[in-house]
Each structure stands twice: as C-alpha cells, then as structure tokens.
C-alpha positions as CSV (number, residue, x, y, z in Angstrom):
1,X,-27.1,-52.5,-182.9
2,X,-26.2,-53.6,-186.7
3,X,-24.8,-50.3,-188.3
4,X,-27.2,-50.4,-191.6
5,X,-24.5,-48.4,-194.5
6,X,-24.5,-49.1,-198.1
7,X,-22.9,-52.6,-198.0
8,X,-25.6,-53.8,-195.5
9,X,-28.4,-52.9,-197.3
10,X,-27.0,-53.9,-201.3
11,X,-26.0,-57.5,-199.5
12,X,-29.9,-57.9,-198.1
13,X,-31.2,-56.7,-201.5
14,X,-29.4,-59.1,-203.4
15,X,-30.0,-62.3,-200.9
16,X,-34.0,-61.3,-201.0
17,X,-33.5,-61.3,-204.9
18,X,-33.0,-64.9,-205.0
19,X,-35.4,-66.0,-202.5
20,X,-38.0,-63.9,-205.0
21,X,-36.4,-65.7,-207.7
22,X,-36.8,-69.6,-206.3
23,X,-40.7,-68.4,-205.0
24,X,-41.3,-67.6,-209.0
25,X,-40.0,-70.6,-210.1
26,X,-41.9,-72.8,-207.0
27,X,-44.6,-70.9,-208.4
28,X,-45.7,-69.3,-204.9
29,X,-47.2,-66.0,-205.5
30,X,-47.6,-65.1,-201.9
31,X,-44.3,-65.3,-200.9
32,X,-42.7,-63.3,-204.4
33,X,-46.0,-60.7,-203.3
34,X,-44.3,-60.1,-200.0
35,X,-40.7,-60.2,-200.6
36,X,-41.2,-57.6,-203.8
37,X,-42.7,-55.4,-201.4
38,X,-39.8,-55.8,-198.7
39,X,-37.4,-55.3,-201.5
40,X,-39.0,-51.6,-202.6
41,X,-38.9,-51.1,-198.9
42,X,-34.8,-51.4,-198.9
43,X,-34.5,-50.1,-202.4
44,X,-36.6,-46.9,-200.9
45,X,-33.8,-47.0,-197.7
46,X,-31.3,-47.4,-199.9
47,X,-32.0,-44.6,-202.4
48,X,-32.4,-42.5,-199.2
49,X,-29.1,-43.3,-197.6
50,X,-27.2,-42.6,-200.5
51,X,-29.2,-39.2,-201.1
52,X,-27.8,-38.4,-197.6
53,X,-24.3,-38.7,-198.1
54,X,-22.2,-35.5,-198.5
C-alpha cells in the first residue's frame, strides 16, 4: 500500500491543478466541476495530515 505523507499528497494536488487548468481552457465544465471537488478533497486530507503531526 502507497504510504500517502505530505509529499504524496502536495505532488497529486499540483498534477490535478493542471488537468483543471487545460479543462478551463478546453472549456469543459464537467471535468473542472469534478476535479475542483477532488482537489478540496486532498486539500481537506492534506490540512488534516499536517494538523496531526507532532
């Protein structure tokens, strides 16, 4: 199993930024609908993992 730390989750949030990017400028709504709500998802996991941390 992937160990999901800081790094992991930072790399995934920047990748799904520019697939959100190239869906606005192919102007395909769905697809930036979707991956905004993915990336509050990892930003939310995020937030949490580093509220964890000693």
């Amino acid at each position: 199993m992937k160990k999901i730390d800081e790094g992991y989750l930072t790399k995934k949030i920047n990748k799904l930024n520019k697939k959100i990017h190239r869906a606005e400028e192919q102007k395909n709504d769905n697809k930036v609908w979707w991956r905004k709500m993915k990336l509050d998802k990892l930003k939310l996991k995020l937030k949490k993992l580093g509220n964890s941390k000693p």
